[in-house]
C-alpha positions in Angstrom: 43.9 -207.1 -104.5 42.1 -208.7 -107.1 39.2 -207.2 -108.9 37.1 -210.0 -108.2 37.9 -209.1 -104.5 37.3 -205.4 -105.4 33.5 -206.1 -107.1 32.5 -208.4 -103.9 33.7 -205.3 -101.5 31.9 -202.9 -103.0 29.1 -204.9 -103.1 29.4 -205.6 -99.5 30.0 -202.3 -98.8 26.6 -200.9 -101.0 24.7 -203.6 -99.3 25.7 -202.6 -95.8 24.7 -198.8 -96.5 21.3 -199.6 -97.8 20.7 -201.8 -94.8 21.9 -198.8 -92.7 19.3 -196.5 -94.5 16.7 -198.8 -94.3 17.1 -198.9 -89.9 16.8 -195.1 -90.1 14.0 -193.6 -88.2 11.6 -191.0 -89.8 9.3 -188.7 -88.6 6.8 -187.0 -91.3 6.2 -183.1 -91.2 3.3 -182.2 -89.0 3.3 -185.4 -86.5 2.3 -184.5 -82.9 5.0 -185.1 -80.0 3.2 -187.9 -79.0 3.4 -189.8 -81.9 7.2 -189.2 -82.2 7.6 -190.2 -78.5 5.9 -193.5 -79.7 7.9 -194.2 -82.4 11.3 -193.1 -80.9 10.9 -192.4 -76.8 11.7 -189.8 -74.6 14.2 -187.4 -76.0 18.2 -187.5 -74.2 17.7 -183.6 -74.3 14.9 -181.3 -75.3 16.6 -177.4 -76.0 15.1 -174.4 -77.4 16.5 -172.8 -80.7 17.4 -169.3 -81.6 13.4 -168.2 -82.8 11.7 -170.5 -80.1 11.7 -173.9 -81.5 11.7 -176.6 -79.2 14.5 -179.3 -80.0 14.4 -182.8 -79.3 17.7 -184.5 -79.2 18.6 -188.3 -79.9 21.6 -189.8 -79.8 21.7 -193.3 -81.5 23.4 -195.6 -83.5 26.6 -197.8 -82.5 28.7 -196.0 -80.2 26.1 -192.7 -80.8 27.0 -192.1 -84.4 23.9 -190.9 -85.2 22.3 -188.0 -83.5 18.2 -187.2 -85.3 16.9 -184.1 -84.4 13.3 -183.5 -84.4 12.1 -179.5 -84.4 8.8 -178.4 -83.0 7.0 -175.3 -84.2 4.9 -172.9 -82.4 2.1 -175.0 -83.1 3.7 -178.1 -81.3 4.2 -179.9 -84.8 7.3 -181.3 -86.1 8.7 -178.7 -88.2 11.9 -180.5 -89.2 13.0 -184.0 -88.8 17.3 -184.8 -89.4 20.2 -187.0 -88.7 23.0 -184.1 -87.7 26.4 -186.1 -87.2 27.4 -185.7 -91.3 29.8 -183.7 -92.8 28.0 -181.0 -94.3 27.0 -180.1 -90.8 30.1 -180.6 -88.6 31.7 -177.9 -91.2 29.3 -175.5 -90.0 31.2 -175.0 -87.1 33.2 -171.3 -86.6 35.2 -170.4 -84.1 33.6 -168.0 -81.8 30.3 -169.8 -81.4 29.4 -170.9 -78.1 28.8 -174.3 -76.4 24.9 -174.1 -76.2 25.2 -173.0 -80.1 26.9 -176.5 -80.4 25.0 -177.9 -78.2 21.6 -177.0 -80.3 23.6 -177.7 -83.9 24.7 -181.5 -82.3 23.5 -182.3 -78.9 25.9 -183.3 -76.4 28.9 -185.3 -76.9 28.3 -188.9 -78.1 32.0 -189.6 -77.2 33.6 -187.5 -74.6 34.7 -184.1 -72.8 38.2 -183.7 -72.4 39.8 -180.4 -70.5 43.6 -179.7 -70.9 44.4 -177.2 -68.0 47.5 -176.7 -69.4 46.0 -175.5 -73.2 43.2 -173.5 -71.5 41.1 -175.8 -73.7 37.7 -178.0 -73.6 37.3 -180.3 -76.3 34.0 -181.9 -76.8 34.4 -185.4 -79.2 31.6 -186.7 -81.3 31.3 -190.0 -83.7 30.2 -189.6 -87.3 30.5 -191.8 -90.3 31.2 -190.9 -93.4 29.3 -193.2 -96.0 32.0 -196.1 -97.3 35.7 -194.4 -95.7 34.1 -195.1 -92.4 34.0 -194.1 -88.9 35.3 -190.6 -87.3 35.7 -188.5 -84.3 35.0 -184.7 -84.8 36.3 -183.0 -82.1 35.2 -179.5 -81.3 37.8 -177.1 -79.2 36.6 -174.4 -76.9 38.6 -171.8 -75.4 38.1 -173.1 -71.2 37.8 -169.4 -70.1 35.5 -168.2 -72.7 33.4 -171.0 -73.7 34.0 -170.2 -77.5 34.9 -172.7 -80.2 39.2 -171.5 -81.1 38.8 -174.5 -83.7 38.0 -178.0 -85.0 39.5 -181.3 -85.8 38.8 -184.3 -87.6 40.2 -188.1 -87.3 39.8 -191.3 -87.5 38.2 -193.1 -85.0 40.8 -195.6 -83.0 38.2 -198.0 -82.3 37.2 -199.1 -85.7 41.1 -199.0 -86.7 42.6 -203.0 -87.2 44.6 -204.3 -89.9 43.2 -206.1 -93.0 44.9 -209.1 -93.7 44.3 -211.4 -96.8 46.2 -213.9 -97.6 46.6 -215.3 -101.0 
């Protein structure tokens, strides 16, 4: 590849980010329900956190890549406003915590449940993106009998995989 090719990529790629940042909701500190319901709808899910805070879950983006949060106080005020399909977050995860832990840290899965009678396992599959390497499946494994997390895994995601070709 060319540098030329290299420099108009990058560009490309920079361009395409910003643009991405620039569709991103926000919600301030301190707005009502109401007006986040205005500016984003009804919530997929609406679950209450360890110390009482009400969560509202939504799952966006292409193919749900993006899942916001927004957290309510005790005064019915948005306490906390976040996108929680990035890395930092997925890492989080430990084995031993429990589905509705998950399920409060992510919201359901954006991709799928899987359950492999013969592993004893559930695995619940969500889509990330990871700025400029591109799109992933985090998969999160639960022990079937239990309902605990044994472990994690990370790949890419099949449906964004195709060959590059340029021809010169």
């Amino acid at each position: 590849m060319g540098a030329s090719f290299k420099r108009c990529f990058a560009g490309i790629a920079a361009f395409a980010l910003a643009g991405c940042a620039w569709l991103a909701p926000s919600v301030p500190p301190g707005a009502s329900g109401a007006e986040v319901e205005a500016k984003l709808g009804k919530p997929t899910a609406i679950v209450t956190a360890p110390g009482g805070d009400a969560v509202w879950q939504y799952p966006k983006g292409p193919y749900g890549q993006q899942t916001y949060m927004v957290t309510f106080g005790a005064d019915q005020r948005v306490k906390s406003f976040s996108q929680v399909l990035v890395w930092e977050n997925l890492a989080k995860i430990r084995p031993g915590m429990t589905k509705d832990e998950i399920r409060v840290m992510f919201g359901y899965p954006t991709m799928e449940v899987v359950t492999y009678r013969n592993l004893n396992e559930e695995v619940w599959s969500y889509r990330y993106l990871i700025p400029v390497n591109g799109n992933r499946i985090f998969n999160v494994h639960f022990d079937a009998s239990t309902g605990r997390v044994r472990t994690t895994s990370d790949m890419e995601d099949p449906q964004f995989m195709w060959p590059i070709r340029i021809s010169g």
